[in-house]
C-alpha positions as CSV (number, residue, x, y, z in Angstrom):
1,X,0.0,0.0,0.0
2,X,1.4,3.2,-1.0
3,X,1.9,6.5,1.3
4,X,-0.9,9.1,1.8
5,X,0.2,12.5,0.5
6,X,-0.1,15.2,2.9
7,X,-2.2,18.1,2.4
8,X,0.3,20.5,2.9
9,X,-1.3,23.7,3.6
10,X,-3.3,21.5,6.7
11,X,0.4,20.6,8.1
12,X,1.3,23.9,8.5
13,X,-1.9,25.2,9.5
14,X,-2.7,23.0,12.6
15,X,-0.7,21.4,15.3
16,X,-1.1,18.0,17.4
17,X,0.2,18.3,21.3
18,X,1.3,15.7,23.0
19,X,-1.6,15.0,24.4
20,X,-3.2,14.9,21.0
21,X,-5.1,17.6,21.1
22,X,-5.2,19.9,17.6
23,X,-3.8,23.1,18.1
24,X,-5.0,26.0,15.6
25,X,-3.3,29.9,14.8
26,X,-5.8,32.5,14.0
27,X,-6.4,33.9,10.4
28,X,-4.6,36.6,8.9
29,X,-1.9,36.6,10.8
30,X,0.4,39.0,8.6
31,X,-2.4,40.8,6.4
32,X,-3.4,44.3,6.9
33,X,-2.0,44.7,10.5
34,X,-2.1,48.7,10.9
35,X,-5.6,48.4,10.7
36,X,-5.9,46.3,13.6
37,X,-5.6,47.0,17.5
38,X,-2.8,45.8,19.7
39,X,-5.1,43.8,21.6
40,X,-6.0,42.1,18.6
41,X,-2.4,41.6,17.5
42,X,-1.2,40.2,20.7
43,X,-3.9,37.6,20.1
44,X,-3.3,36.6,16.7
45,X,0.1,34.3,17.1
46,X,-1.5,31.9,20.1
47,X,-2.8,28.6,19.4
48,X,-6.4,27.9,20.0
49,X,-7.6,23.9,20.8
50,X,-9.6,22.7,18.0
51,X,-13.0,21.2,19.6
52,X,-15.6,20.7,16.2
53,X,-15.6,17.2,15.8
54,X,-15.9,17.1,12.0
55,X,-12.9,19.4,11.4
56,X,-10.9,17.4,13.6
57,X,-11.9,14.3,11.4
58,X,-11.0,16.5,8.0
59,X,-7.6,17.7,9.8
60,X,-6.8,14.0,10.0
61,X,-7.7,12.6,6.8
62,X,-6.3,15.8,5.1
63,X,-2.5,15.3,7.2
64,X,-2.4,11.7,8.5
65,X,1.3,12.2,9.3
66,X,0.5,15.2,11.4
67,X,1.5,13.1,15.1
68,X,4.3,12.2,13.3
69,X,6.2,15.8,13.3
């Protein structure tokens, strides 16, 4: 059985911790940042937990080597 390809835009997007939960940035991290406050700034480079069920489920089929990193 041949490997799966990676989706690769999903492998850089999204992030799998240890305990295997996936880890998200926000959107727009480098576009049109005058514009926005400081506060909204500061938040923009954390990672936020993942909890819709069917994204998860995409994430995985669309990276299966993600846990592997």
């Amino acid at each position: 059985m041949p490997k799966i390809k990676t989706h690769k835009s999903t492998s850089k997007r999204f992030r799998l911790t240890g305990s295997g939960k996936l880890m998200r940035t926000r959107l727009g991290k480098s576009h049109l940042r005058r514009k926005k406050s400081s506060r909204v700034k500061a938040e923009l480079p954390e990672m936020h937990e993942v909890t819709s069920k069917g994204l998860v489920e995409r994430v995985k089929r669309l990276a299966p080597y993600l846990d592997q990193k």
